[in-house]
C-alpha positions in Angstrom: 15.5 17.7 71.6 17.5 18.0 68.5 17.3 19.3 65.8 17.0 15.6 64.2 14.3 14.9 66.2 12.2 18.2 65.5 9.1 17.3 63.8 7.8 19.0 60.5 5.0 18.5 58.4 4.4 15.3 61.0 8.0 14.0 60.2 11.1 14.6 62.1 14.2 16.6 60.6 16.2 13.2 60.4 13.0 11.8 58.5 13.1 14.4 55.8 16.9 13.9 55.5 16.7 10.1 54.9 13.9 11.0 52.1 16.1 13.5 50.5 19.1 11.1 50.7 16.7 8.6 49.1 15.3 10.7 46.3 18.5 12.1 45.4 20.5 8.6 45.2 17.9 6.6 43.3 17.7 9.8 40.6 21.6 9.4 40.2 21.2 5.7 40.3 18.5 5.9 37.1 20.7 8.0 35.4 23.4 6.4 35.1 22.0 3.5 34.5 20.4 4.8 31.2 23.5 6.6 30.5 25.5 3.5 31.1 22.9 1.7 29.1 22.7 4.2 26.5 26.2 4.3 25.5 26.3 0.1 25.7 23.8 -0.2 23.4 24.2 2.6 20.8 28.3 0.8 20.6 26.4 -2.6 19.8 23.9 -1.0 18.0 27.3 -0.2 15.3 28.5 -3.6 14.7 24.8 -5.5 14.2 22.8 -5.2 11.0 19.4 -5.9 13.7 17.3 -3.0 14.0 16.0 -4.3 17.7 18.9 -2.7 18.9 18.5 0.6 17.2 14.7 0.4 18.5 16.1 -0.2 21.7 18.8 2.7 21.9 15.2 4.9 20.5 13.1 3.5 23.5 15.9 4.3 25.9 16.5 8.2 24.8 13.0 8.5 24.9 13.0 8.4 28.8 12.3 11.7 30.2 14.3 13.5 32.9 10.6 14.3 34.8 9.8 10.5 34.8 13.1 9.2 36.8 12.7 12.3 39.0 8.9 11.8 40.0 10.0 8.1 40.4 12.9 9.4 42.5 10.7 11.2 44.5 8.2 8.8 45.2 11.2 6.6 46.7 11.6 9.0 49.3 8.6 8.8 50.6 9.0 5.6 51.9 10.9 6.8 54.6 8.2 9.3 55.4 4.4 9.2 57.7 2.8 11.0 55.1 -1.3 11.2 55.5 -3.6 9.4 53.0 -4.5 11.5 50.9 -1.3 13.4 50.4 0.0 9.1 49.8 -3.0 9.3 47.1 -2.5 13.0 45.3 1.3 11.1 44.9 0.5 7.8 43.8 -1.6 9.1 41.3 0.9 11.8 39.8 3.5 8.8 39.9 0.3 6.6 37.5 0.5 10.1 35.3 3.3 10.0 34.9 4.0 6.2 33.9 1.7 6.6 31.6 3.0 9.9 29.9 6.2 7.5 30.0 5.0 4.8 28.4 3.1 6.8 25.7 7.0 8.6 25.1 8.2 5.1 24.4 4.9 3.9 22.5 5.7 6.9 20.2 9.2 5.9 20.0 8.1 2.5 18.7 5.9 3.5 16.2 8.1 6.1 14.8 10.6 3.5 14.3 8.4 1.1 13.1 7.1 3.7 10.3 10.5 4.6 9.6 11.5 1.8 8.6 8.8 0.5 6.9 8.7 3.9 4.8 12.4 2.9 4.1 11.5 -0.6 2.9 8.6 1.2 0.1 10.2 4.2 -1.1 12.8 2.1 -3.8 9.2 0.1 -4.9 6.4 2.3 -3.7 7.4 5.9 -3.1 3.5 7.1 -3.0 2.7 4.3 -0.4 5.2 6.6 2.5 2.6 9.4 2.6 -0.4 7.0 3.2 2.1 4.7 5.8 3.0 8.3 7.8 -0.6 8.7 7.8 -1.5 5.6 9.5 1.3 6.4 11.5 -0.3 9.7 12.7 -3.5 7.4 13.6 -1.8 5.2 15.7 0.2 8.2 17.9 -3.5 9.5 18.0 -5.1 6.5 18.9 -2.3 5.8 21.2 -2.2 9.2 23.0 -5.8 9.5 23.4 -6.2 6.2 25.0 -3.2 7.4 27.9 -5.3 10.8 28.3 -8.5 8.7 29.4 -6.4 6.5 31.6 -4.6 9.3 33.3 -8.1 11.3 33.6 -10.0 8.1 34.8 -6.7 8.0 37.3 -6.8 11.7 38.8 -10.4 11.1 39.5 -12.2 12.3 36.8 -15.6 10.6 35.3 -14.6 9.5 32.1 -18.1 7.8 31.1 -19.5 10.9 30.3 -16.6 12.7 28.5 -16.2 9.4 26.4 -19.7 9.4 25.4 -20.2 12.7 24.7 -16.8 11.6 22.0 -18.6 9.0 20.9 -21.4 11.4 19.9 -19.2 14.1 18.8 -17.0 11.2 16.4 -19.9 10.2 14.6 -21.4 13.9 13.6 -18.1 14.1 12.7 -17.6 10.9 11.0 -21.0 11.7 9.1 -19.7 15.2 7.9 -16.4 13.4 6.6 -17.8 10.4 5.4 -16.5 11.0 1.9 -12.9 11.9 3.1 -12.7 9.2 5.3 -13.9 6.6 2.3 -11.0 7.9 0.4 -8.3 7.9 3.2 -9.4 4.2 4.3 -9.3 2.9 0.5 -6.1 4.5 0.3 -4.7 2.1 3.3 -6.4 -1.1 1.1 -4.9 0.5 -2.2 -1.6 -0.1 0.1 -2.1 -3.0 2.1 -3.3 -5.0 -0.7 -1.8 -3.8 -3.5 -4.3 -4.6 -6.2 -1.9 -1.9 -7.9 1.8 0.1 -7.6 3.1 3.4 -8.9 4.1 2.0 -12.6 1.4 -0.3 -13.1 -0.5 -0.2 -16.5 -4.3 -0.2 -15.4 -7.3 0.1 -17.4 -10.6 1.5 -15.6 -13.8 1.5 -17.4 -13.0 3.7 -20.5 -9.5 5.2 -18.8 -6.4 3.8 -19.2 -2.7 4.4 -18.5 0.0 4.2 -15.9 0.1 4.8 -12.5 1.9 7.8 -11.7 0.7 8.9 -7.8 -1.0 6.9 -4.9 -2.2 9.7 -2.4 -4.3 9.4 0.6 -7.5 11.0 -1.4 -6.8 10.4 -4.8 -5.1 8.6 -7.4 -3.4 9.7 -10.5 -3.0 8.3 -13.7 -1.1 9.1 -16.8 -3.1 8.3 -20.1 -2.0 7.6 -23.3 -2.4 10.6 -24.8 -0.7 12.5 -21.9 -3.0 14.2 -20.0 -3.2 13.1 -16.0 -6.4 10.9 -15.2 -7.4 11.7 -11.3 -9.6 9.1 -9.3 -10.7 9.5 -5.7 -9.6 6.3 -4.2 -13.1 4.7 -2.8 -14.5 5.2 -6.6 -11.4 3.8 -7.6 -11.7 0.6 -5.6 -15.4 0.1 -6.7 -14.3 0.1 -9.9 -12.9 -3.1 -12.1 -9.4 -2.4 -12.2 -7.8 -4.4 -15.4 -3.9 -4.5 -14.3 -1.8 -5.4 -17.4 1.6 -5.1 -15.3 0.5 -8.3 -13.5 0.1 -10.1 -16.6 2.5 -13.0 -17.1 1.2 -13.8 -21.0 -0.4 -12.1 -23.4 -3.1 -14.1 -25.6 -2.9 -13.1 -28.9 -6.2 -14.1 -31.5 -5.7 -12.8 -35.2 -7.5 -13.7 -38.5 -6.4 -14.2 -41.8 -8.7 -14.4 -45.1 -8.2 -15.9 -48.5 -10.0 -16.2 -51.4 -12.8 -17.9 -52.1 -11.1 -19.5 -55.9 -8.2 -20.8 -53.2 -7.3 -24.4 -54.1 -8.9 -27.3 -51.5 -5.4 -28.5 -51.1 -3.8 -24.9 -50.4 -6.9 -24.2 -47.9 -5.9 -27.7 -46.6 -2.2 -26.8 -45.8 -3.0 -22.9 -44.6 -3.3 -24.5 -41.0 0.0 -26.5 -40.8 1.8 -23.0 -42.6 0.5 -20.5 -40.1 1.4 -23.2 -37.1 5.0 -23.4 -38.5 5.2 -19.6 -38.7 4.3 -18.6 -35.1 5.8 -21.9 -33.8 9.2 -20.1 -35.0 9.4 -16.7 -33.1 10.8 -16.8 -29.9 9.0 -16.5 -26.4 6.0 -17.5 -28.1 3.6 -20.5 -27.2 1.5 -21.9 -30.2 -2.3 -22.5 -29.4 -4.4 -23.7 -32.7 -4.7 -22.5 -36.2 -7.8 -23.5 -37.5 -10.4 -22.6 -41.0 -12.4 -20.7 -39.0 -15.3 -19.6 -40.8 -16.9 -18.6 -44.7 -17.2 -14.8 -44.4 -18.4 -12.6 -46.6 -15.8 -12.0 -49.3 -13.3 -14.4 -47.8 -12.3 -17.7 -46.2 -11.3 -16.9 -42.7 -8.8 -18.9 -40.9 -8.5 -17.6 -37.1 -5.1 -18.3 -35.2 -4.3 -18.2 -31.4 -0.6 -18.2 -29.8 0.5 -16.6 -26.1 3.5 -14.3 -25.9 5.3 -15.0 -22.8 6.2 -11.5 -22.1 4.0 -9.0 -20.5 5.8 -6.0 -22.6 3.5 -4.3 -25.3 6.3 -3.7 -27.6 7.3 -7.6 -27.4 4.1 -8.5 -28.6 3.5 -5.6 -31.5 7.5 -7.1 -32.6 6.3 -10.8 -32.6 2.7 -10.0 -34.5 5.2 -7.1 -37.0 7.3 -10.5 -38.0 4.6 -13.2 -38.4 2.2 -10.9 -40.9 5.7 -10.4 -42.9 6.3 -13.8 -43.4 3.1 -14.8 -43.9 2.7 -12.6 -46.7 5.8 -14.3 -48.0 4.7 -17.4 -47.5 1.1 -17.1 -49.6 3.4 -15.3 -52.0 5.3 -18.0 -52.9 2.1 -20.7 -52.6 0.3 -18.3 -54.6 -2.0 -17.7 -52.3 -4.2 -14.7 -52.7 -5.6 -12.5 -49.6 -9.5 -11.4 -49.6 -9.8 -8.1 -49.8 -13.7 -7.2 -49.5 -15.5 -7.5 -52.6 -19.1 -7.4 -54.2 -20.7 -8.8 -57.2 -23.5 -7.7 -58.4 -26.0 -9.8 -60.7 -28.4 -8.4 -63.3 -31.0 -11.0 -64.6 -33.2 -9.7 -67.4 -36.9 -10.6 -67.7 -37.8 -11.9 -71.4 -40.3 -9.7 -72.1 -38.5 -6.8 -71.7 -35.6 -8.2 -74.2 -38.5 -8.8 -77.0 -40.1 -5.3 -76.2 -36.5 -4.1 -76.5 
């Protein structure tokens, strides 16, 4: 007998040689596939403007030397008697390790997928990358936990058990960070749905003032008066958010009074004059002008116009030039503003004039 034909570990010599020859030509064969692959890719990956290709040249480095050799190996056996359970211990390292594979490439994907979404925000939304890399870190989570089940359940291990006892342990600690978790899940609706963006002028109940930071706990505002305004982000979401950069018009109402010894036909033409004053200024759209009411030490005439700007400034300009010329106008009608006043009657009893 030769040495071919000796047997060892129930295979032949010969056996063990065709297995190596195998294993060792389907690893070169993988290799430089992806490295043939690989340098294809990352060329036409330089004259698109598609990102697939980018994602594709990501997927393809993210495959691991141990996962084409286990694959390699697992070849070879095919040309081997091996006994069942040795054929099962491999399978199942060969299932590990596809899965640790695939959760290399899922994490490739999501990387790229964050990456360039974070890309996309930071010239609009710079606060929304640290909430989008959160969500990011989630996902690997979510992702990586899911494999480690699967390659448990896989290598034999009773999984029901170990997930339950998750499933308890999540919710004490769901219950213990309830309040951080509120905050971190409002932050991804602040995000997702925008009600507001870094930049926005926002008024909540009494506060008011700009947006200045969206974080994954809180939010911060810059007031008026300078000092920063800080919201958790699940109070901030219950609240009624006013947002005054999403305004396309701003509806102005003002009131004007005059005298109550004005002229019928003056108070009769104080309508069409105020119309022709605000129908003059520029991106402005006239409502009504109307008498409005008799008030106490004047007759009121109320006026309503929209500024088609959003822009405080805009509007504080446009109301600046109407008040100066309608104080020129009434000046030259002779047209007197109220001012409040009281007069104050005495009546005198008869009696006491006699007596006095």
């Amino acid at each position: 007998m030769g040495i071919v034909e000796q047997l060892f570990l129930g295979n032949s010599v010969g056996a063990w040689l065709i297995a190596l020859a195998v294993t060792v030509t389907c690893f070169v064969v993988l290799k430089a596939t992806q490295r043939i692959a690989l340098r294809r890719l990352s060329r036409f990956a330089e004259t698109t403007k598609t990102d697939l290709h980018d994602l594709a040249v990501d997927v393809i480095k993210g495959t691991r030397l141990f996962s084409l050799l286990i694959f390699s190996v697992y070849a070879g056996t095919f040309a081997l008697t091996l006994p069942t359970a040795a054929t099962k211990i491999i399978e199942a390292i060969l299932i590990v390790a596809l899965l640790l594979q695939g959760a290399l490439w899922g994490n490739s994907v999501i990387s790229f997928l964050l990456a360039r979404a974070v890309k996309e925000r930071m010239e609009k939304d710079a606060a929304s990358a640290t909430t989008l890399s959160a969500l990011g870190f989630v996902s690997k989570l979510v992702m990586w936990s899911i494999i480690l089940l699967l390659a448990l359940d896989n290598l034999g291990v009773n999984i029901t058990a170990l997930v339950a006892g998750l499933g308890v342990g999540g919710i004490a600690v769901a219950l213990a960070v309830q309040n951080i978790l509120g905050d971190l899940f409002a932050s991804l609706s602040i995000v997702l749905d925008k009600p507001f963006v870094i930049g926005d002028f926002i008024i909540v109940n009494e506060y008011l003032g700009t947006v200045e930071h969206i974080g994954l706990k809180t939010t911060r505002i810059r007031s008026l008066s300078g000092e920063q305004v800080v919201f958790s982000n699940a109070d901030l979401l219950r609240s009624r958010i006013r947002n005054f950069k999403r305004m396309y018009e701003r509806r102005v109402v003002f009131t004007v009074g005059v005298t109550y010894n004005t002229p019928y036909e003056k108070l009769s033409a104080i309508s069409t004059m105020l119309k022709s004053i605000v129908e003059r200024q520029q991106l402005v759209r006239f409502d009504r002008a109307h008498f409005k009411e008799y008030g106490d030490s004047s007759l009121v005439y109320e006026v309503v116009y929209f500024v088609k700007s959003p822009e405080y400034n805009v509007y504080m300009d446009i109301q600046q030039a109407i008040n100066l010329e309608i104080y020129r106008r009434f000046q030259e009608e002779g047209i007197e503003f109220a001012f409040p006043t009281r007069t104050l009657y005495v009546h005198q009893e008869i009696g006491e004039r006699i007596s006095n």
